[in-house]
C-alpha positions in Angstrom: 154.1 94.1 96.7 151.6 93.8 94.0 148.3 95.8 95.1 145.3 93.1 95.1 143.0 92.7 92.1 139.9 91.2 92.8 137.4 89.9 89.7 134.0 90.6 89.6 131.8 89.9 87.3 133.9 89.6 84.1 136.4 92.7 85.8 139.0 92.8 87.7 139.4 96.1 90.4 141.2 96.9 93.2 140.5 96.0 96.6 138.3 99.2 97.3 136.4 99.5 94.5 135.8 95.4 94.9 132.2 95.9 96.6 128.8 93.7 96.4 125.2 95.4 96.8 123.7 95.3 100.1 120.5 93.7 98.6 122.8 90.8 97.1 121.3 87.7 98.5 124.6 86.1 99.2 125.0 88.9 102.3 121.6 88.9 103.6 120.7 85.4 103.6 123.8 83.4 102.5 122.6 81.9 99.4 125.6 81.0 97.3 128.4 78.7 97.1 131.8 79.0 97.7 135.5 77.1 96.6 139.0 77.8 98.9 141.5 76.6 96.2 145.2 76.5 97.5 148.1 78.3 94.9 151.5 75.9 94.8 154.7 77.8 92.7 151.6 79.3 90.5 150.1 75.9 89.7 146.2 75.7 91.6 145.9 72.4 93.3 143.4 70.3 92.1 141.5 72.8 90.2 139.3 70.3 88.5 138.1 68.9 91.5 137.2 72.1 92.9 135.4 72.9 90.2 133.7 69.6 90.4 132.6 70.3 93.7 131.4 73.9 93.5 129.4 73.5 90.1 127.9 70.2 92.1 126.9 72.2 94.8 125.6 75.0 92.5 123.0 72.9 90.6 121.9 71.3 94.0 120.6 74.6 95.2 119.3 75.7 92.0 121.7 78.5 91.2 123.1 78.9 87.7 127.0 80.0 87.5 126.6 82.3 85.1 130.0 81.2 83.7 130.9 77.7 82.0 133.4 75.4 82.9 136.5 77.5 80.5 135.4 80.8 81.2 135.7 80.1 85.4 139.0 78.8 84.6 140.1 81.5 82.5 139.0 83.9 85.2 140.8 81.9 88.0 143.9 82.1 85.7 143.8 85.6 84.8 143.0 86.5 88.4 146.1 84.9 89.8 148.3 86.3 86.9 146.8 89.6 88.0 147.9 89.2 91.6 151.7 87.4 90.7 150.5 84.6 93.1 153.2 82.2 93.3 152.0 80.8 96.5 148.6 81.7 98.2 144.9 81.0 98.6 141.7 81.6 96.2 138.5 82.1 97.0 136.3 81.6 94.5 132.1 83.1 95.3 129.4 82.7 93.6 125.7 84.5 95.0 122.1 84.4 93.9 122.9 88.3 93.1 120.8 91.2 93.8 117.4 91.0 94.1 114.8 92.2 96.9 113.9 91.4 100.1 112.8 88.0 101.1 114.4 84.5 100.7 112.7 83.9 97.2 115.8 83.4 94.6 113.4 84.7 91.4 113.7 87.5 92.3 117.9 87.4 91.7 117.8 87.6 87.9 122.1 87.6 87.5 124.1 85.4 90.0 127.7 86.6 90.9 130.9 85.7 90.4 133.7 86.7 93.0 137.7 85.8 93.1 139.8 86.7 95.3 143.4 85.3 95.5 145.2 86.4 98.3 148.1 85.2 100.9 147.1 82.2 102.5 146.9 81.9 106.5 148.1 78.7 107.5 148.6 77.2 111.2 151.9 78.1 112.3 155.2 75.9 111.2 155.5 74.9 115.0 152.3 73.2 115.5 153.1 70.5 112.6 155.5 69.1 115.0 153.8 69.1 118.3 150.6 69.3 116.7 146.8 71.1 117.5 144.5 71.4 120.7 140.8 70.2 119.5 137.7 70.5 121.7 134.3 69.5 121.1 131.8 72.0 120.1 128.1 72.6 121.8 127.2 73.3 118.4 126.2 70.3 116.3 126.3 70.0 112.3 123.1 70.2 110.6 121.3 66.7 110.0 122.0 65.3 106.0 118.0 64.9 106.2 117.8 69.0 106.1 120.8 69.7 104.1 123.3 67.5 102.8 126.9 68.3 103.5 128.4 67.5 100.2 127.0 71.0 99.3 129.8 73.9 100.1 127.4 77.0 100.9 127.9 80.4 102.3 125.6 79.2 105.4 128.7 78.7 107.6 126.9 80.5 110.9 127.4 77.1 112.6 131.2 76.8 111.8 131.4 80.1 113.5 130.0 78.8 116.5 132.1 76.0 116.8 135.0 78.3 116.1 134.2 80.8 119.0 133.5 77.7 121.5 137.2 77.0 120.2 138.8 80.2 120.9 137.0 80.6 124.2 138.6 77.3 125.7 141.8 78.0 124.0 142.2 75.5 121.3 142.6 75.7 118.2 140.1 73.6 115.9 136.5 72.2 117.2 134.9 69.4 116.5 131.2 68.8 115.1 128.6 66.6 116.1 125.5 65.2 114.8 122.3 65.0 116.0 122.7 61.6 116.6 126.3 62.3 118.2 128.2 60.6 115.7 131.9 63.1 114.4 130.8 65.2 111.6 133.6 67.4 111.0 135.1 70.6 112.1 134.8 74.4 111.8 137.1 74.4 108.8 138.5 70.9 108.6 138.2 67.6 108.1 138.9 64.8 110.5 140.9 61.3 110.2 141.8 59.2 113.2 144.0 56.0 113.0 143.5 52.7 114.5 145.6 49.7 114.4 147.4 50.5 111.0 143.9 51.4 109.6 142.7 55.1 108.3 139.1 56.2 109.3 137.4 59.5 108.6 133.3 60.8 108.8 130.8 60.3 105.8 128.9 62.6 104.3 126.0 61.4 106.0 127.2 61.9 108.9 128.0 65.8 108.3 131.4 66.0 106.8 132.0 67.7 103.7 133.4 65.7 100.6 136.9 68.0 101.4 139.3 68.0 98.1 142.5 67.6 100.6 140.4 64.4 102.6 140.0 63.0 99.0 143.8 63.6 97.8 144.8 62.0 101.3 143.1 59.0 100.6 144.0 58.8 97.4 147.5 58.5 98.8 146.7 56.0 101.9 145.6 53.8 98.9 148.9 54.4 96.6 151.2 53.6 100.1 148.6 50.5 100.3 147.6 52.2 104.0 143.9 50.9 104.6 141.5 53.9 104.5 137.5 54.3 104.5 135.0 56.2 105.5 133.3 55.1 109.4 130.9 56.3 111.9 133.1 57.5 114.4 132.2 58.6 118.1 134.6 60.9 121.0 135.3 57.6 122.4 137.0 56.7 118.7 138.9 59.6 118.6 139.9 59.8 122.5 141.2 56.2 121.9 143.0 56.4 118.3 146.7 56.1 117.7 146.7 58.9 115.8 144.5 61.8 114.7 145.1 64.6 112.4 142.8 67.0 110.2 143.1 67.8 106.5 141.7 71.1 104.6 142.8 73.7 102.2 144.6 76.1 104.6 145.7 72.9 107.3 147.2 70.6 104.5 147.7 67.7 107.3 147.7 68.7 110.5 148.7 66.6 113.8 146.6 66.3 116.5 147.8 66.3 119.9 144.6 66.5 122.3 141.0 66.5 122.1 139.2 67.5 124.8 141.9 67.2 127.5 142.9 63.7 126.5 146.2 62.9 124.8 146.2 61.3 121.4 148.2 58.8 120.9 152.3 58.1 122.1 153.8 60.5 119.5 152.9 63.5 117.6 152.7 63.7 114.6 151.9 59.9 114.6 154.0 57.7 112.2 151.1 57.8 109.4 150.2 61.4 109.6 154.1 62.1 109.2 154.0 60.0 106.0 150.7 61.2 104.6 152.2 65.0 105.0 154.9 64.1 103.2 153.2 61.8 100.6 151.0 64.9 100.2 153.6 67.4 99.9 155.7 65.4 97.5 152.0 65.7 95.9 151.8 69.4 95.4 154.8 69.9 94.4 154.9 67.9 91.0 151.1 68.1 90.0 149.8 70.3 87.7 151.3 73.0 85.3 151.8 76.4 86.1 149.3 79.0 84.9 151.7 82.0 84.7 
């Protein structure tokens, strides 16, 4: 096994002597942004879009990436080659940097760059046949009048509390609120539910973040002429879909089978999210060209 090799700043070191300074303001006040990029037979999935997103999300909080468009690519590349990724998961950082205490960013002078490309941790083979156990959280997402949702930030404190209130009533995803009660997302996913032939899924507005893989799917409802938007959607829209199934990095397309103690649908996976998972891994498999 190839020891990991983790870039910093414009150099790559090993997994020990990969370390960030305590006074870095992405670890005391989570001010940075962050990309989870998916590795298919050494080709990185929608790379572009990715990069779309996190240099979006960058200039909305102010923070300069302190490396262009090429140069992040280059580093992606070399960082993958590094770690003979065939398959696995990046995660690509960037932080204000080191500066004092207090929340003011002035006084970070050189944001940081972190990638990390690792194994990735997907849900077990099993539960894309009977599919996942999803509760609703306590915790809600944050309004789109305080922060928008579009933005992919190191502030995750909130998908960690969804997450526990998963684990503690033994499921396996949760799903967010907003203020206004309307389906956000979830802890690390997004959400689609299917109704009479027709593909819903949350707005930005409504808390969800613009996910890549929600995007791709989508893109792929449209190409197979399946009708797909975004909608406000409710509980009582996803107790009562046909089908219901979440997309991300790590879950690809995964079936849901229950949400909050109520059955989903007749069959899982549905006859849509069976198609869309195969549409998408058809997808995957073709796109791109491998970078080593």
């Amino acid at each position: 096994m190839t020891p990991m090799t983790i870039w910093i700043d414009g150099e790559l070191k090993s997994r020990d002597q990969a370390t960030v300074s305590v006074f870095d303001h992405g670890l005391l006040y989570g001010d940075g942004v962050f990309e989870g990029l998916r590795i298919y037979e050494r080709r990185i999935f929608r790379l572009e879009q990715h990069l779309d997103r996190l240099y979006d999300s960058a200039k909305a909080i102010a923070l300069d990436i302190p490396l262009g468009r090429p140069a992040m690519i280059e580093a992606l590349r070399a960082t993958v080659k590094a770690n003979q990724k065939e398959n696995g998961y990046i995660r690509l950082v960037v932080t204000r940097g080191v500066g004092d205490l207090g929340v003011d960013p002035t006084k970070c002078p050189n944001p940081s760059v972190i990638i990390i490309a690792t194994d990735i941790q997907v849900y077990p083979a099993a539960l894309y046949a009977k599919g996942v156990k999803v509760i609703t959280s306590a915790t809600r997402q944050v309004s789109h009048e305080a922060f928008d949702a579009r933005v992919k930030s190191l502030n995750y404190l909130k998908n960690v509390l969804a997450k526990i209130d998963a684990n503690r009533a033994g499921a396996h995803e949760a799903i967010m609120l907003n203020g206004d009660g309307f389906v956000g997302e979830c802890t690390a996913d997004n959400l689609f539910v299917v109704k009479h032939g027709t593909l819903l899924t949350p707005s930005p507005q409504d808390g969800a973040l613009q996910g890549v893989t929600r995007e791709t799917i989508l893109e792929l409802a449209g190409e197979a002429r399946i009708p797909g938007r975004e909608a406000r959607l409710t509980r009582y829209d996803v107790y009562t879909a046909d089908e219901c199934f979440l997309t991300g990095t790590g879950a690809e397309v995964m079936p849901i089978a229950e949400v909050d103690g109520r059955r989903i649908g007749s069959v899982t996976p549905g006859p849509l999210t069976k198609r869309l998972l195969d549409a998408f891994h058809a997808l995957v498999r073709r796109e791109g060209d491998p970078i080593w």
